[in-house]
C-alpha positions in Angstrom: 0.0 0.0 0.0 1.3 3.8 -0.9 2.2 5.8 2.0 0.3 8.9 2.9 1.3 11.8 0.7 3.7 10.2 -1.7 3.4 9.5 -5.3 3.6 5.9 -6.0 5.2 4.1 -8.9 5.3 1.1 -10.7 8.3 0.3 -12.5 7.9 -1.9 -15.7 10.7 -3.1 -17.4 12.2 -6.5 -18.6 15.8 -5.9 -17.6 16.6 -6.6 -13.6 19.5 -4.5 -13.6 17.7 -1.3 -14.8 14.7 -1.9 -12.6 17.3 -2.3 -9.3 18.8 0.7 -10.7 16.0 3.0 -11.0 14.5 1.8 -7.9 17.4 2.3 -6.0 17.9 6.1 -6.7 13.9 6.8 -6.7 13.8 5.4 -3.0 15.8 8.4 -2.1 13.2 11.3 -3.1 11.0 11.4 -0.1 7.9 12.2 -2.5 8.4 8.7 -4.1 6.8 5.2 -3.0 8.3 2.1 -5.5 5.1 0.2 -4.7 6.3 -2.2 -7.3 8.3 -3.8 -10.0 7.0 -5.5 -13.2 9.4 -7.3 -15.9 6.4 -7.6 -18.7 3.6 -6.3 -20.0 1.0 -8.9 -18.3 2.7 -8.9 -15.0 2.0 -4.9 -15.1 -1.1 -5.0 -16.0 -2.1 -7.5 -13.0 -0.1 -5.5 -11.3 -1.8 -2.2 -11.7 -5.4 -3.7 -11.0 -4.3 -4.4 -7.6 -1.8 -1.0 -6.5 -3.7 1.2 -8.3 -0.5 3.2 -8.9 -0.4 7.2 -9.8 2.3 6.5 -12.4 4.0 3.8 -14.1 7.2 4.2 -15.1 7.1 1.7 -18.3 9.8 0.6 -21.0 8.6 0.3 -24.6 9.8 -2.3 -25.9 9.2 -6.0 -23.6 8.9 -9.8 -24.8 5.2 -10.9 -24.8 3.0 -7.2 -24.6 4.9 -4.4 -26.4 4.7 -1.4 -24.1 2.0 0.0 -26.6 -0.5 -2.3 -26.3 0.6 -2.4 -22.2 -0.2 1.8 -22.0 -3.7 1.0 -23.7 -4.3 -1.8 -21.0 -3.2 0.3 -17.8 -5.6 3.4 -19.2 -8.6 0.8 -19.4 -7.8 -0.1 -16.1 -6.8 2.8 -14.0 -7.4 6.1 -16.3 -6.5 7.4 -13.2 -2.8 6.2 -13.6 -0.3 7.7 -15.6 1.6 6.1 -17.7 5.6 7.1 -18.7 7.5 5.7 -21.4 11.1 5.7 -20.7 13.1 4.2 -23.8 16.0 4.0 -26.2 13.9 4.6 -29.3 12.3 8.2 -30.9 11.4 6.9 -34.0 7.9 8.0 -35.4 7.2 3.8 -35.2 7.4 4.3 -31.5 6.3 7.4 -30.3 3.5 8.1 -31.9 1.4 5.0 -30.8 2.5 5.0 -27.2 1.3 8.8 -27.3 -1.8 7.5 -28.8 -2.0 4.6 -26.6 -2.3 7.0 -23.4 1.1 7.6 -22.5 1.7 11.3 -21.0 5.3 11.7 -21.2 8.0 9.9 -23.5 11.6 10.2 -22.4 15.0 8.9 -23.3 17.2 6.5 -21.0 20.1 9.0 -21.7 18.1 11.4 -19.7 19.7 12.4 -16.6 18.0 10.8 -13.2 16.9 14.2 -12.3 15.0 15.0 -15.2 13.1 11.6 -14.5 12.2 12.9 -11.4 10.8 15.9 -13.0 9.1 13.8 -15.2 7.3 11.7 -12.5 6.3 14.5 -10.6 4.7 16.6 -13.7 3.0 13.1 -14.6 1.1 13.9 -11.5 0.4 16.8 -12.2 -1.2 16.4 -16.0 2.0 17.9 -17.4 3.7 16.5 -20.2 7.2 15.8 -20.7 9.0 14.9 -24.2 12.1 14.5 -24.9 14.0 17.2 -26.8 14.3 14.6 -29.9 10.8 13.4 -29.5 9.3 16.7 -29.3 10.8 17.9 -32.0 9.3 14.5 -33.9 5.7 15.9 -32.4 5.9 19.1 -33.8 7.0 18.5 -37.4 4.0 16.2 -37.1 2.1 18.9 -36.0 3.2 21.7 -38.3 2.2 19.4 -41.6 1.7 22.0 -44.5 -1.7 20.2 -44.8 -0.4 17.3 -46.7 0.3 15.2 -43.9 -1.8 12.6 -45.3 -0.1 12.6 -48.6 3.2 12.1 -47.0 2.8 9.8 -44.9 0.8 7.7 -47.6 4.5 8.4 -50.1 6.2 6.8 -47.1 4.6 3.2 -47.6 7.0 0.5 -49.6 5.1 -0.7 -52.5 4.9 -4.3 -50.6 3.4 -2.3 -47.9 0.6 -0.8 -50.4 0.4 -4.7 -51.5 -0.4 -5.3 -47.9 -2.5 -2.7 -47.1 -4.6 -3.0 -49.8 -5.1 -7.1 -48.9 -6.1 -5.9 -45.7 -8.8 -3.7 -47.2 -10.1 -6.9 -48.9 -10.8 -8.2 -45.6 -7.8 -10.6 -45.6 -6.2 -12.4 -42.5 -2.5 -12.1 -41.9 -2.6 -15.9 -43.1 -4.2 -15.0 -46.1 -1.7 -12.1 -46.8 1.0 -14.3 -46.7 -0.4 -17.1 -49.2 -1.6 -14.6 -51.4 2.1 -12.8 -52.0 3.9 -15.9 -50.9 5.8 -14.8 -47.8 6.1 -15.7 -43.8 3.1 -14.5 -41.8 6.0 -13.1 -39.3 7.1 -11.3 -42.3 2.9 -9.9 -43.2 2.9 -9.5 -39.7 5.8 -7.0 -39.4 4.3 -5.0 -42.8 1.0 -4.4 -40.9 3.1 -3.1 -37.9 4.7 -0.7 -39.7 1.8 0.5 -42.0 -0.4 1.2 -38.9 3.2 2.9 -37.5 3.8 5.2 -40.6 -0.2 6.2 -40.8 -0.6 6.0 -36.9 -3.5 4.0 -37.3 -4.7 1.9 -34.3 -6.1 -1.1 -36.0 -6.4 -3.0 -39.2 -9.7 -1.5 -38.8 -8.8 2.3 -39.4 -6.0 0.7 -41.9 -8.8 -0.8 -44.3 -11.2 2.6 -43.6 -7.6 4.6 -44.4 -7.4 2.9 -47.7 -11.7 2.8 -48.7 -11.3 7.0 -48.2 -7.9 7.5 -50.0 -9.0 5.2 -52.8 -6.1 2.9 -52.4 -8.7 0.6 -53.3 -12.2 0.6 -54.7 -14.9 -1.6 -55.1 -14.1 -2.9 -58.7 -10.6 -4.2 -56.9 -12.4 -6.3 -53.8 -11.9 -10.0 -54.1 -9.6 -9.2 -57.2 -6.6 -8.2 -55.1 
């Protein structure tokens, strides 16, 4: 149970050593209660049901539940709790689905342990805290000449518009991967990074994405 007054935090990463570390030098702010440390995904998410936590300190990429999918999980859960990527990645295939996902802050693991302090306590609080990198990722996003959509769509491989265009059809990954006679790890990965690059949520909004930009039509269904 959290003390009185304190912030408490669940720590959720896969490696022991940067769990011990963190842990060890959060311990030391008075503010802070560690109620907890998670190595995955599912243990997290139990996890949370039970501490109720006011933040979790989370890493992005686990085996099992990516961090992703984890963020979306906690929210249902505890919307209460706030969730706080700390990583090595600031690609676009990162950030911008863990931002979706719920996630108020995204920072580095070069970031210095005082700024993660900062961090946790502005989680809090509502505030959010980028990264310098990531930020900058946000607001180029942001600042799209109004052809955001185009770009992003120019950024697809044609094996990606192969896929995407499949998945229109209504196609399983299975399917996919008869159909242009490669692994369904390898179909899999495709759809990963098409909902990535068009920061889509679902093959859902990827099949809607290509119905409205007329990456297929009608006369192409079942012809594909």
């Amino acid at each position: 149970m959290a003390k009185m007054n304190t912030i408490s935090i669940l720590i959720v990463d896969d490696h022991e050593v940067v769990r011990n570390g963190i842990r060890s030098y959060l311990e030391t702010i008075k503010d802070f209660d560690v109620v907890g440390e998670a190595d995955s995904g599912e243990a997290a998410l139990k996890m949370v049901s039970e501490l109720i936590p006011d933040v979790v300190l989370l890493d992005l990429i686990m085996p099992g539940m990516d961090g992703v999918e984890t963020t979306r999980q906690i929210k249902k859960i505890s919307p209460r709790t706030q969730v706080v990527v700390l990583t090595s990645y600031h690609e676009d295939i990162h950030i911008f689905p863990a931002l979706k996902a719920g996630a108020i802050s995204y920072i580095l693991k070069d970031m210095k342990m005082e700024k993660l302090v900062d961090a946790l306590q502005r989680a809090v609080r509502h505030e959010v805290t980028l990264h310098p990198l990531v930020a900058e990722r946000v607001l180029q996003n942001i600042r799209g000449d109004g052809n955001e959509e185009d770009a992003l769509f120019t950024e697809l491989t044609e094996r990606e518009l192969d896929v995407l265009r499949l998945i229109a059809n209504g196609m399983t990954n299975s399917q996919i991967a008869e159909k242009l006679v490669i692994s369904e790890n390898t179909v899999k990965g495709h759809v990963s990074n098409i909902l990535s690059k068009l920061h889509l949520a679902d093959r859902t909004q990827a099949a809607v994405y290509a119905w409205q930009r007329g990456i297929v039509n009608r006369e192409q269904v079942g012809k594909a």
